[in-house]
LUMMAR-787269 format. One record per residue: residue number from 1; x, y, z of N, C-alpha, C in turn. Coordinates in nm, 2 decimals. Atoms other than C-alpha are relative to their C-alpha. Layout:
<atoms>
{resi: NUM; n.x: X; n.y: Y; n.z: Z; ca.x: X; ca.y: Y; ca.z: Z; c.x: X; c.y: Y; c.z: Z};
...
</atoms>
This chain:
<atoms>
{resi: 1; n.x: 0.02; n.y: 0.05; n.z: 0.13; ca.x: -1.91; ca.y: 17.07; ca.z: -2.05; c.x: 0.13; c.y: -0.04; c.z: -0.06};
{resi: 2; n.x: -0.16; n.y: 0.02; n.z: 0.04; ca.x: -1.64; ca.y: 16.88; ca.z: -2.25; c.x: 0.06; c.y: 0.08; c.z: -0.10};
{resi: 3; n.x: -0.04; n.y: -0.07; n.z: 0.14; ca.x: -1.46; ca.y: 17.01; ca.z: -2.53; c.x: -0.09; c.y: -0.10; c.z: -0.09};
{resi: 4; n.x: 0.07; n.y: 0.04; n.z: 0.11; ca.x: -1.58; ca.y: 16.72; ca.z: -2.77; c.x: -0.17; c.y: 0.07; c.z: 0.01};
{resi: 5; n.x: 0.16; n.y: -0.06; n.z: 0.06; ca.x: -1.96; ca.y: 16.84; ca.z: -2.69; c.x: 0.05; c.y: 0.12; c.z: -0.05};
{resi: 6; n.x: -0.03; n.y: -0.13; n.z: 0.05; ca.x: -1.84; ca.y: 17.19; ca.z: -2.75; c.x: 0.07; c.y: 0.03; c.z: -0.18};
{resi: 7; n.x: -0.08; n.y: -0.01; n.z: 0.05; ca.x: -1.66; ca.y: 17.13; ca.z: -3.07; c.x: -0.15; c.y: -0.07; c.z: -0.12};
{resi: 8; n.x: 0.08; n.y: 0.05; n.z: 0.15; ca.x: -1.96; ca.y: 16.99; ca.z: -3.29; c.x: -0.02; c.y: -0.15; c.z: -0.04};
{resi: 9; n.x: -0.01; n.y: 0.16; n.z: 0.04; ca.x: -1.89; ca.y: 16.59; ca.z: -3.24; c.x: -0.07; c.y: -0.07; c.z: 0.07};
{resi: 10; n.x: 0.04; n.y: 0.07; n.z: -0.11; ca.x: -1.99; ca.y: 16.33; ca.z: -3.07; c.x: 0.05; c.y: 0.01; c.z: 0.15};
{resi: 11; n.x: -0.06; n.y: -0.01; n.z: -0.19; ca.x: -1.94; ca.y: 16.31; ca.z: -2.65; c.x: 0.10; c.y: -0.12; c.z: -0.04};
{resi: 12; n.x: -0.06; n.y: 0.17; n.z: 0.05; ca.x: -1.84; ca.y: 15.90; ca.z: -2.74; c.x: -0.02; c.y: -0.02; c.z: -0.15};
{resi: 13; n.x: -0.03; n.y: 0.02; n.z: 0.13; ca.x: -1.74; ca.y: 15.72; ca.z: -3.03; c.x: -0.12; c.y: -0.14; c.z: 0.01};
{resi: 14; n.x: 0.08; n.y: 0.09; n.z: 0.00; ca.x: -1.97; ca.y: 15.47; ca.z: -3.15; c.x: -0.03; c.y: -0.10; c.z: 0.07};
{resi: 15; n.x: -0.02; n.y: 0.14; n.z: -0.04; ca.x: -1.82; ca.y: 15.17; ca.z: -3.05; c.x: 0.01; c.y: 0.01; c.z: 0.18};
{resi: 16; n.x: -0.02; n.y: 0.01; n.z: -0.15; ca.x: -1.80; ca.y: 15.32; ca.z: -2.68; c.x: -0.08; c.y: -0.04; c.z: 0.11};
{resi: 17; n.x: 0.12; n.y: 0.05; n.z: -0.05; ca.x: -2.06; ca.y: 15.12; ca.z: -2.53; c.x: 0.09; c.y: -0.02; c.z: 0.17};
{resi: 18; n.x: -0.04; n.y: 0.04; n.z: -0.14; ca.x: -1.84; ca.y: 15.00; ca.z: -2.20; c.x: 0.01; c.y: 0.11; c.z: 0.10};
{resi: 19; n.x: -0.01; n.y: -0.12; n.z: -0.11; ca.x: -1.80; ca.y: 15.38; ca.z: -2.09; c.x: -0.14; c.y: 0.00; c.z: 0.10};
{resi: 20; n.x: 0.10; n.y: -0.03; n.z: -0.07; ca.x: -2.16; ca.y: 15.36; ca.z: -1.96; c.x: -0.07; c.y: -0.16; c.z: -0.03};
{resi: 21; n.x: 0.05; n.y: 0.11; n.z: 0.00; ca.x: -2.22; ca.y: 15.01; ca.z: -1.89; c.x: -0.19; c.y: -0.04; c.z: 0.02};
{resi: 22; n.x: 0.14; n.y: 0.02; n.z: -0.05; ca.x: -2.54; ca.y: 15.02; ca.z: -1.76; c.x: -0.13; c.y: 0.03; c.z: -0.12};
{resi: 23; n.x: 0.05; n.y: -0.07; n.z: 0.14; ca.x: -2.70; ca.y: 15.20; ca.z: -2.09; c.x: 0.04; c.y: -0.08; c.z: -0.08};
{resi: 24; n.x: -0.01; n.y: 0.17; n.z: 0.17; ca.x: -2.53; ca.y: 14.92; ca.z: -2.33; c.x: -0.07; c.y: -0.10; c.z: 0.08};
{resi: 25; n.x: 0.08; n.y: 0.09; n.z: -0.05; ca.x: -2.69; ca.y: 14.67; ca.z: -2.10; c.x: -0.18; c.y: 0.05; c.z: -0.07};
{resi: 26; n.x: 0.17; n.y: 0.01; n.z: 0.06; ca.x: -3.05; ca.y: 14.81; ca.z: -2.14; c.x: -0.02; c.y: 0.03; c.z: -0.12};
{resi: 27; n.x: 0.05; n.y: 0.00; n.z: 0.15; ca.x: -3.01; ca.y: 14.88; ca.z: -2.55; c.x: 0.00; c.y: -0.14; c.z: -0.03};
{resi: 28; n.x: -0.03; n.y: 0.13; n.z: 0.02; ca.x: -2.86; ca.y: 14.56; ca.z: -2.56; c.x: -0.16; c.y: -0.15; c.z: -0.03};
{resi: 29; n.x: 0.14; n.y: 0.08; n.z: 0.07; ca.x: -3.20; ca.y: 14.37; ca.z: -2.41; c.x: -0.10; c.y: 0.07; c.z: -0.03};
{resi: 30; n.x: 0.13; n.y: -0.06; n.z: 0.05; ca.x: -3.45; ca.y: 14.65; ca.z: -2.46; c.x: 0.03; c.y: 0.11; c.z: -0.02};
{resi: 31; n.x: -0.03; n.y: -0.12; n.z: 0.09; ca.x: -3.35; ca.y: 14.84; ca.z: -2.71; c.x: -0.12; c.y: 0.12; c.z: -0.04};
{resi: 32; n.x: 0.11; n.y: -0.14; n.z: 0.00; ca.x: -3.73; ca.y: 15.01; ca.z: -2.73; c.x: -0.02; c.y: 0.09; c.z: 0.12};
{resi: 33; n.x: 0.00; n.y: -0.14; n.z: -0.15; ca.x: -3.68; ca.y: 15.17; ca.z: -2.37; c.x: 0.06; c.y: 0.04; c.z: -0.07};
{resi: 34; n.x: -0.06; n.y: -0.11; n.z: 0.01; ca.x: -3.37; ca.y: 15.28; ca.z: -2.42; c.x: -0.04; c.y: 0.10; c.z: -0.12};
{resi: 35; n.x: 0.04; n.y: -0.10; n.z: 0.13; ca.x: -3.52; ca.y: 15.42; ca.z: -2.78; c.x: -0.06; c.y: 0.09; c.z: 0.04};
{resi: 36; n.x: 0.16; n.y: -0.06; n.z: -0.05; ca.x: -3.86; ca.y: 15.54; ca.z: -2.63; c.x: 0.07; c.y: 0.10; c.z: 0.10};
{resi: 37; n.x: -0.04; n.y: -0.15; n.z: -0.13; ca.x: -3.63; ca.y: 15.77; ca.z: -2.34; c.x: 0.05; c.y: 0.07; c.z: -0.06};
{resi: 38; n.x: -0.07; n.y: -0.11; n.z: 0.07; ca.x: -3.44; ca.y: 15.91; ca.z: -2.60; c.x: -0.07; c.y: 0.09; c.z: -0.08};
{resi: 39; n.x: 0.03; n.y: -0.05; n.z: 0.07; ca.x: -3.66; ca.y: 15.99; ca.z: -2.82; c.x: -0.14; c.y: 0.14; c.z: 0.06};
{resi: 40; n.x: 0.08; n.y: -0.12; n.z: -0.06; ca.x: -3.93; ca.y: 16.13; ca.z: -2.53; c.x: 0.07; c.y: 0.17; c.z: 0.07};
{resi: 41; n.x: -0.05; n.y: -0.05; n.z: -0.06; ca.x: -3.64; ca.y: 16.34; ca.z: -2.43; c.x: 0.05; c.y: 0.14; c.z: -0.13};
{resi: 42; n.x: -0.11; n.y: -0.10; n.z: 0.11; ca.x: -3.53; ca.y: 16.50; ca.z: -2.79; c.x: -0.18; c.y: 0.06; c.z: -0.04};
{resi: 43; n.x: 0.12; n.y: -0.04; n.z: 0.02; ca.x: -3.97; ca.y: 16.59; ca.z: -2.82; c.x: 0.00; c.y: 0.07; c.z: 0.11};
{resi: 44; n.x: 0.04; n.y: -0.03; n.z: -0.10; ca.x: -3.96; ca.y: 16.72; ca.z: -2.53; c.x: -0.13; c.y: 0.00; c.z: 0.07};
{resi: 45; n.x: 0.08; n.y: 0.04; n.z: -0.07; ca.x: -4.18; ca.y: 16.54; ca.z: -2.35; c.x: -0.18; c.y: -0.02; c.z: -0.07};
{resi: 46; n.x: 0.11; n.y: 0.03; n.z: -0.03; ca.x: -4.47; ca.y: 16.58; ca.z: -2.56; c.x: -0.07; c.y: -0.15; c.z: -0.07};
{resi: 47; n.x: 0.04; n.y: 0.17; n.z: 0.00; ca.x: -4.50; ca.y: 16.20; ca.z: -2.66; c.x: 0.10; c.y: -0.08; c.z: 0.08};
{resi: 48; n.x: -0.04; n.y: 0.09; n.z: -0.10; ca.x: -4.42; ca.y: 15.92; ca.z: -2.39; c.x: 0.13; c.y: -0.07; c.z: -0.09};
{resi: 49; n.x: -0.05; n.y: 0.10; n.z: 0.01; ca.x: -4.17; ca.y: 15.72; ca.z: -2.37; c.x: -0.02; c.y: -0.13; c.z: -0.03};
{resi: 50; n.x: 0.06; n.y: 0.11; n.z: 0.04; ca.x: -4.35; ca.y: 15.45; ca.z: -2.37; c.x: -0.06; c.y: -0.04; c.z: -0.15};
{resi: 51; n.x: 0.08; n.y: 0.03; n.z: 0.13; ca.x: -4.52; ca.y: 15.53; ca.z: -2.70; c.x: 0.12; c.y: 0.00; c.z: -0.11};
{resi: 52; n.x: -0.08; n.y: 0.04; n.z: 0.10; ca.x: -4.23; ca.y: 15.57; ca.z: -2.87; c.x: 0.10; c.y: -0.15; c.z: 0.00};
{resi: 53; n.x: 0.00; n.y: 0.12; n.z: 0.04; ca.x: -4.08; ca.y: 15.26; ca.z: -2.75; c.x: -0.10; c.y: -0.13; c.z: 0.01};
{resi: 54; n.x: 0.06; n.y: 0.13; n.z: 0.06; ca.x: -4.36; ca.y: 15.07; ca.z: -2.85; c.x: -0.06; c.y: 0.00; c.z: -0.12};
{resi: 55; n.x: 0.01; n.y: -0.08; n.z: 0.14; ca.x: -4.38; ca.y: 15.21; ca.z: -3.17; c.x: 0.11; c.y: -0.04; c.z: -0.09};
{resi: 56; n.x: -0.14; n.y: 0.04; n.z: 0.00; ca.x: -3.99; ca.y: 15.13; ca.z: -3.19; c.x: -0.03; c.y: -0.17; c.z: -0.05};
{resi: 57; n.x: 0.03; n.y: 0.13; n.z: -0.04; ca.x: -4.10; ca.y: 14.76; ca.z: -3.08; c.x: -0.07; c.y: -0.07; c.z: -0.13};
{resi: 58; n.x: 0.13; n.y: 0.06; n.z: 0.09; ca.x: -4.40; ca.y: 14.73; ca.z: -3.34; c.x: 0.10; c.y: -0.02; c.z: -0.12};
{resi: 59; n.x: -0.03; n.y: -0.05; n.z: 0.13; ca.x: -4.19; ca.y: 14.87; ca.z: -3.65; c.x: 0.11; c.y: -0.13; c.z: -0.04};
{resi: 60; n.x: -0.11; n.y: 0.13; n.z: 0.00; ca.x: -3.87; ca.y: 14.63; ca.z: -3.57; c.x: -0.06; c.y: -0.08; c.z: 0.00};
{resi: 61; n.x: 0.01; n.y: 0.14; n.z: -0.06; ca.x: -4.06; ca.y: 14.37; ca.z: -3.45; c.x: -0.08; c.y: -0.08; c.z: -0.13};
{resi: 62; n.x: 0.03; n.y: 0.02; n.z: 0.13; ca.x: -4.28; ca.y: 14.35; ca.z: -3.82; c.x: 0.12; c.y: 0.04; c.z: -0.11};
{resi: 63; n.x: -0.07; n.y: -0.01; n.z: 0.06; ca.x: -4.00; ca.y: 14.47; ca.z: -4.01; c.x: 0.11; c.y: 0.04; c.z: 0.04};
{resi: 64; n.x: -0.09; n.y: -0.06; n.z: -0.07; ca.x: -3.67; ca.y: 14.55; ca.z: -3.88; c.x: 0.06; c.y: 0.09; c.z: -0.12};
{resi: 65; n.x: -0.05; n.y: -0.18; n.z: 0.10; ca.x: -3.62; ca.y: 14.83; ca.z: -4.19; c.x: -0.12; c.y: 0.10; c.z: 0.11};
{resi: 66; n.x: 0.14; n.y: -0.09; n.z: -0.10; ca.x: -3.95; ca.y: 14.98; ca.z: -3.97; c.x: 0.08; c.y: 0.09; c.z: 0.11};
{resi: 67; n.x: -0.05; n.y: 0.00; n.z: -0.12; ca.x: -3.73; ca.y: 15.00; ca.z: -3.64; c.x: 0.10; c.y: 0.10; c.z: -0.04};
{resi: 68; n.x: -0.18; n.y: -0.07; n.z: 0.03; ca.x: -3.39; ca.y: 15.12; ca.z: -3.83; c.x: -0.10; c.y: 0.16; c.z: -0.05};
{resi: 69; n.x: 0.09; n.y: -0.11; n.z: 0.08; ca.x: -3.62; ca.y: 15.38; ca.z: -4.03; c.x: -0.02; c.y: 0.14; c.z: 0.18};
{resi: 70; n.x: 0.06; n.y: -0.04; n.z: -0.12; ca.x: -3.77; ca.y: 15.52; ca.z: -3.71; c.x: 0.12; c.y: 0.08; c.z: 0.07};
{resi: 71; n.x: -0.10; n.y: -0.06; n.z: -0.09; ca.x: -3.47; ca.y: 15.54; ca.z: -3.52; c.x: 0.11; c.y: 0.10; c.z: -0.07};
{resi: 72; n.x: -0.03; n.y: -0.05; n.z: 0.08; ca.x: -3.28; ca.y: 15.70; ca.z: -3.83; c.x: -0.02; c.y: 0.16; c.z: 0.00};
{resi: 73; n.x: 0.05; n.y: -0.17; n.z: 0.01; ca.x: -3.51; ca.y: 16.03; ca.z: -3.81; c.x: 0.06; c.y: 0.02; c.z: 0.14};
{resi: 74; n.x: -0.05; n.y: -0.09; n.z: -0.15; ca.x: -3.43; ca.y: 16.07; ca.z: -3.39; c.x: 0.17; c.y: -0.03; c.z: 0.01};
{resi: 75; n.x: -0.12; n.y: -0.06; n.z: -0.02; ca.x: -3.08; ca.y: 16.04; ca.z: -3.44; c.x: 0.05; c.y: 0.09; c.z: -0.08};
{resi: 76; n.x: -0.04; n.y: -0.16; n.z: 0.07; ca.x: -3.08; ca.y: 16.28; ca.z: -3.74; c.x: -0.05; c.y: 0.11; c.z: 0.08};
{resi: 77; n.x: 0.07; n.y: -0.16; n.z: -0.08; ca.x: -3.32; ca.y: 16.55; ca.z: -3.48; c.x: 0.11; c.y: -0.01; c.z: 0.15};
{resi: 78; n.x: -0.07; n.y: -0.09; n.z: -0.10; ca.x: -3.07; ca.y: 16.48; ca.z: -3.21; c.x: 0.15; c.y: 0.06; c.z: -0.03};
{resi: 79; n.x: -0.14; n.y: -0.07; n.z: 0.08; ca.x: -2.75; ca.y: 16.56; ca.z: -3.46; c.x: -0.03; c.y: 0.15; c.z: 0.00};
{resi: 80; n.x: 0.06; n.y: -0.11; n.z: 0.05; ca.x: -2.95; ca.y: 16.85; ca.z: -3.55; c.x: -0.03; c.y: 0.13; c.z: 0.11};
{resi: 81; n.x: 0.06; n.y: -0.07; n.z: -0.17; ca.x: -3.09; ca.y: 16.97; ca.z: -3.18; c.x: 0.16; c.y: 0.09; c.z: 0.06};
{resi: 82; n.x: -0.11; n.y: 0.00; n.z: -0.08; ca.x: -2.71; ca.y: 16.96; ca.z: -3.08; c.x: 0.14; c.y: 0.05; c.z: -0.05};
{resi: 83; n.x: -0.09; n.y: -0.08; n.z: 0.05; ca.x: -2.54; ca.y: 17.11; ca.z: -3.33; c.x: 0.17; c.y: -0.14; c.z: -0.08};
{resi: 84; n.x: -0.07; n.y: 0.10; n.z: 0.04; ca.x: -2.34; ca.y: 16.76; ca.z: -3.41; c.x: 0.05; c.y: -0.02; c.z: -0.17};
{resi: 85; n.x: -0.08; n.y: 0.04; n.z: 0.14; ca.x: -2.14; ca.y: 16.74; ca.z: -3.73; c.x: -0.09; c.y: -0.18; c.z: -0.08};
{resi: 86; n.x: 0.06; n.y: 0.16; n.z: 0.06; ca.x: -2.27; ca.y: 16.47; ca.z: -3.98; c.x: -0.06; c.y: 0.02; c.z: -0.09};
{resi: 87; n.x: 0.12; n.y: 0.01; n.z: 0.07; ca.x: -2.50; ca.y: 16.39; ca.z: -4.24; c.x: -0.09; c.y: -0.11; c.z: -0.03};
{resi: 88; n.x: 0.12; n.y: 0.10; n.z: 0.03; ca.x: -2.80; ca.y: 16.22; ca.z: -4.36; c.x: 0.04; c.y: -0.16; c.z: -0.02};
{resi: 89; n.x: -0.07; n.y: 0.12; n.z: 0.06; ca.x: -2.63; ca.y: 15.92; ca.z: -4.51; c.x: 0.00; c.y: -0.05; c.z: 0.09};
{resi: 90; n.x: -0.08; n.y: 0.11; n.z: -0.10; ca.x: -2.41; ca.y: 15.82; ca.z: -4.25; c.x: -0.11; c.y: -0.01; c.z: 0.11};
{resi: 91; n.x: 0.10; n.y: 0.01; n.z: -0.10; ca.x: -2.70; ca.y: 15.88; ca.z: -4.00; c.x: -0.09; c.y: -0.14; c.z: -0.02};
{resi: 92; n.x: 0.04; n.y: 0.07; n.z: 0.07; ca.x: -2.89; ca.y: 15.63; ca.z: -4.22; c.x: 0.06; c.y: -0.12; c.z: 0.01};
{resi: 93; n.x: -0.07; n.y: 0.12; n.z: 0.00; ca.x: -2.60; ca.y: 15.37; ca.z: -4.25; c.x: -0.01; c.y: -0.05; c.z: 0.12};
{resi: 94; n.x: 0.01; n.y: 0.01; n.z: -0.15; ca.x: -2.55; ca.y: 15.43; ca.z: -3.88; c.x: -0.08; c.y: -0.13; c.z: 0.04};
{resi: 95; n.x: 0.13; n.y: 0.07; n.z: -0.08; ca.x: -2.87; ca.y: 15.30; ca.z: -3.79; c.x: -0.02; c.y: -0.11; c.z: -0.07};
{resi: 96; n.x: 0.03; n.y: 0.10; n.z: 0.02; ca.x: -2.91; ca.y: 15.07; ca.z: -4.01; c.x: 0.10; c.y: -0.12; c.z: -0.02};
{resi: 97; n.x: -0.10; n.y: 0.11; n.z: -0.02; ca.x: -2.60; ca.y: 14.85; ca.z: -3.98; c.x: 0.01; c.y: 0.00; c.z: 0.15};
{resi: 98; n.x: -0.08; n.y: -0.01; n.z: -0.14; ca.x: -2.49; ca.y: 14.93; ca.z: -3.62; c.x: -0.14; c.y: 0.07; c.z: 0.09};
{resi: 99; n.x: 0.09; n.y: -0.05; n.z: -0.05; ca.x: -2.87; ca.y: 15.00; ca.z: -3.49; c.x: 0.00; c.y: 0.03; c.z: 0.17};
{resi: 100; n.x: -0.01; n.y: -0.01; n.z: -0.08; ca.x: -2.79; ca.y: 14.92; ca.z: -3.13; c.x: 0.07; c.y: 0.05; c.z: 0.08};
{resi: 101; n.x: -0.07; n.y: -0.08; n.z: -0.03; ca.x: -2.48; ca.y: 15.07; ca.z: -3.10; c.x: -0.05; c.y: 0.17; c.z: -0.04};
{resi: 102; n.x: 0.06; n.y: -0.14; n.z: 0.02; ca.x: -2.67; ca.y: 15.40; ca.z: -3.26; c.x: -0.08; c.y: 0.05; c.z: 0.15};
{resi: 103; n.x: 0.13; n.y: -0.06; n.z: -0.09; ca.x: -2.94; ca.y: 15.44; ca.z: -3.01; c.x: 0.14; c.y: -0.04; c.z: 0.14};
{resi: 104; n.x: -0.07; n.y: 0.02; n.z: -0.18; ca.x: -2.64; ca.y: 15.33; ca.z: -2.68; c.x: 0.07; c.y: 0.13; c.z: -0.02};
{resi: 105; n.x: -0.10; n.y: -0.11; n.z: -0.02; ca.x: -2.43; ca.y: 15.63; ca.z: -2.84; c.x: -0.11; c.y: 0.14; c.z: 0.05};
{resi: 106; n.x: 0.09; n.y: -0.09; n.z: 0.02; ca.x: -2.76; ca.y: 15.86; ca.z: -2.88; c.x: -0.03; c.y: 0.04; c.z: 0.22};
{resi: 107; n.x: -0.02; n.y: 0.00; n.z: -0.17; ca.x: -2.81; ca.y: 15.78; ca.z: -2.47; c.x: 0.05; c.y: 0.05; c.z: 0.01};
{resi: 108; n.x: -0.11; n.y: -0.05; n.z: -0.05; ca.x: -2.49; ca.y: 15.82; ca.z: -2.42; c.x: 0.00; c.y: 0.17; c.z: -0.01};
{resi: 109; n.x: -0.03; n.y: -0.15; n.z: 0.04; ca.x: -2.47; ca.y: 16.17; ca.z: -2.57; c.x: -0.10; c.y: 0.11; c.z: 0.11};
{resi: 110; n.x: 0.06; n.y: -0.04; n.z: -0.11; ca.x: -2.77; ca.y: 16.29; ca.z: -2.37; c.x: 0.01; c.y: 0.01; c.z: 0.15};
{resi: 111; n.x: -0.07; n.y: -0.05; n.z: -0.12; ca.x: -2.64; ca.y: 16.21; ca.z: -2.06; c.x: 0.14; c.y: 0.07; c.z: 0.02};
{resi: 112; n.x: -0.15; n.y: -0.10; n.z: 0.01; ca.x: -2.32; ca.y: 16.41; ca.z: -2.13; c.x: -0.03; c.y: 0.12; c.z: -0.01};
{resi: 113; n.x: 0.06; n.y: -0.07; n.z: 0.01; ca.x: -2.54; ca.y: 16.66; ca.z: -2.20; c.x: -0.10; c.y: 0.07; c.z: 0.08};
{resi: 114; n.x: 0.08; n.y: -0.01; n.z: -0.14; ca.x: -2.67; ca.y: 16.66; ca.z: -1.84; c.x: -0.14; c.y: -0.05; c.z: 0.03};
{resi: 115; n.x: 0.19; n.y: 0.05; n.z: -0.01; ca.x: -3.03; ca.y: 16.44; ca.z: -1.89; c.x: 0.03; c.y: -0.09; c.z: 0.08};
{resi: 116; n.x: 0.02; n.y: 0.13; n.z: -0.02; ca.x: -3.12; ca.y: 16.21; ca.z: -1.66; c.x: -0.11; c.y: -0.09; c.z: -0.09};
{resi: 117; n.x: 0.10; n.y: -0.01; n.z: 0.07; ca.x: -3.27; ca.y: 15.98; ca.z: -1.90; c.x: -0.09; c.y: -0.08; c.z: 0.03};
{resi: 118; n.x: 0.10; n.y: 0.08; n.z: -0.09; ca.x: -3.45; ca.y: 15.75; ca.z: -1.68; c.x: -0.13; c.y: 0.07; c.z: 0.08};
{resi: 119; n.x: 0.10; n.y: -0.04; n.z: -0.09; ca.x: -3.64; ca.y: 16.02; ca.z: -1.54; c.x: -0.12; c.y: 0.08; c.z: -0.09};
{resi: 120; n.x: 0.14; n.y: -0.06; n.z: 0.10; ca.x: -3.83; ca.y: 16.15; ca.z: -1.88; c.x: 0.04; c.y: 0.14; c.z: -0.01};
{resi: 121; n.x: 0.02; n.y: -0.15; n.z: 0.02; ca.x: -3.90; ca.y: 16.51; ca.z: -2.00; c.x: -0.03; c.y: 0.06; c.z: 0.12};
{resi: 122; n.x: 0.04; n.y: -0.12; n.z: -0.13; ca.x: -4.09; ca.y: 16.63; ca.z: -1.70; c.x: 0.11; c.y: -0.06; c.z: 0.11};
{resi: 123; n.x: -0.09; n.y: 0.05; n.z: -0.11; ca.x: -3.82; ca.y: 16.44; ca.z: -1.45; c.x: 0.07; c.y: 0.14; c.z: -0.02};
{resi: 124; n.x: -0.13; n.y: -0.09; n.z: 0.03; ca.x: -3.55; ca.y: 16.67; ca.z: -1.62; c.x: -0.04; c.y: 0.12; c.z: 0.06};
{resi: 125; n.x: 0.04; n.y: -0.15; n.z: -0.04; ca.x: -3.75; ca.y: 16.99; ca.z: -1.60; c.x: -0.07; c.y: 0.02; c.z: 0.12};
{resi: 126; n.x: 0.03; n.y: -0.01; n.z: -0.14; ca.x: -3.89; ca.y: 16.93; ca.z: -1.27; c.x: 0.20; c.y: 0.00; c.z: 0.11};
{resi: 127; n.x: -0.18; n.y: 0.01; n.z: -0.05; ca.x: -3.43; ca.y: 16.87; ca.z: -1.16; c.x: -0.03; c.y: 0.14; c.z: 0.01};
{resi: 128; n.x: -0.11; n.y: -0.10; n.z: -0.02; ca.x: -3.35; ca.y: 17.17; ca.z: -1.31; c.x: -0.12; c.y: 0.11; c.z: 0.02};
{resi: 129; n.x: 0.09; n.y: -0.11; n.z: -0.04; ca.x: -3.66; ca.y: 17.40; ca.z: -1.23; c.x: -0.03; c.y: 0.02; c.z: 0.17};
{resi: 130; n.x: 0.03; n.y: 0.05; n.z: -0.15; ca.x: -3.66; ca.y: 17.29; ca.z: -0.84; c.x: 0.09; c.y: 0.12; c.z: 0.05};
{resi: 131; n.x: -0.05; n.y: -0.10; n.z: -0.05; ca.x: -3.57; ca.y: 17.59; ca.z: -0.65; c.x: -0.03; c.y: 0.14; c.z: -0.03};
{resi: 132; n.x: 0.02; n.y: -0.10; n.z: 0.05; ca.x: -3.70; ca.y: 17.82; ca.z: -0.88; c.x: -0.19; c.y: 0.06; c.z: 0.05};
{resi: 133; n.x: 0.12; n.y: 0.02; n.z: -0.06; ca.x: -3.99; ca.y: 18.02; ca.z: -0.73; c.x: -0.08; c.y: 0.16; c.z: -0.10};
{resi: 134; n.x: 0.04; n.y: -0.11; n.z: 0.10; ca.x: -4.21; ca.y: 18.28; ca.z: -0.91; c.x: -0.07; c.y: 0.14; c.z: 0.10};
{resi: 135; n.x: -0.01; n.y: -0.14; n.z: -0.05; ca.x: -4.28; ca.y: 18.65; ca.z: -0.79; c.x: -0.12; c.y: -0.04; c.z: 0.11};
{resi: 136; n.x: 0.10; n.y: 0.03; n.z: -0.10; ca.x: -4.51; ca.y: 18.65; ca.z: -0.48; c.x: -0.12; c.y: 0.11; c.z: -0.08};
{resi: 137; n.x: 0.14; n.y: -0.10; n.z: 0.06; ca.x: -4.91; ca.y: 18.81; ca.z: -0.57; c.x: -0.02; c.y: 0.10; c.z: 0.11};
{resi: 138; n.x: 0.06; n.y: -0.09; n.z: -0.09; ca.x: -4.99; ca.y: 19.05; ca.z: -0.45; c.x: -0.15; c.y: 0.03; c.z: 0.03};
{resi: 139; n.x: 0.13; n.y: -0.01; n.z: -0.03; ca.x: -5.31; ca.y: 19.08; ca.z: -0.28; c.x: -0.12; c.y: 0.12; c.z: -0.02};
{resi: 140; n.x: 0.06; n.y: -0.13; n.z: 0.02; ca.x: -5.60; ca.y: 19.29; ca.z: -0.42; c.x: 0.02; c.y: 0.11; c.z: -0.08};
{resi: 141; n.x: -0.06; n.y: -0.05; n.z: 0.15; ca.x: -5.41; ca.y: 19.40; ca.z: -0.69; c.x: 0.08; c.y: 0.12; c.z: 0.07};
{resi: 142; n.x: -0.06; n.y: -0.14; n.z: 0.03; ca.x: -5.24; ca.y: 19.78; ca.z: -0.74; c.x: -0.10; c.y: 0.10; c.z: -0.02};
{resi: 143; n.x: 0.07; n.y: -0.10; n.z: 0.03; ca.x: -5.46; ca.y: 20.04; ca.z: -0.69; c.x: 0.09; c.y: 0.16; c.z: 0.04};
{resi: 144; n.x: -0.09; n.y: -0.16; n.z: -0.05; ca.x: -5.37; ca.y: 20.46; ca.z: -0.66; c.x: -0.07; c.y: 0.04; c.z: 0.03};
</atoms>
């Protein structure tokens, strides 16, 4: 783990979209995936990906306060989840001036934080649960 996660900040700084090219590419053109993985990933799994970004999709795509709004509350729950320094406001400004850069840092942070986020909630917990095996039964129970 690095120091900055450890310290209460961000992993990346806003503007640091180039460190993880591949993740500014898909906010860039589909900014409701990359929304919809982050956000199935800070629920833990129990709403899709998909539903959130097409929820993302609807809200921007009728209003783009809808979209900024939306994405506003999951990067204040993953400040919050993660122990991240910040407040309301700037979370708020964030998103609503610099929306695409918000949701590429919010990625970002997640995978620093060990998610694959291409693979969803159950992806993650199927990684890191793999190997893990539970007590054998015993047959016919425990009798004396």
């Amino acid at each position: 783990m690095s120091e900055k996660v450890a310290d209460g900040s961000w992993s990346t700084g806003l503007c640091d979209c180039f460190s993880d090219c591949g993740s500014c590419c898909l906010t860039l053109w589909c900014p409701c995936v990359s929304f919809g993985r982050v956000a199935e990933i800070l629920d833990k799994g129990k709403t899709s990906c998909c539903f959130h970004g097409s929820l993302f999709y609807l809200l921007a795509g009728l209003t783009q306060l809808g979209g900024c709004i939306y994405a506003w509350l999951y990067r204040a729950k993953l400040r919050e989840v993660y122990g991240i320094e910040g407040h309301h406001c700037k979370d708020c400004l964030v998103s609503f001036l610099c929306l695409h850069l918000a949701i590429c840092q919010e990625y970002r942070e997640l995978k620093v934080r060990g998610f694959d986020i291409s693979a969803g909630w159950e992806g993650n917990v199927q990684m890191y649960t793999r190997g893990v095996t539970s007590a054998p039964e015993v047959e016919g129970g425990m009798s004396r």
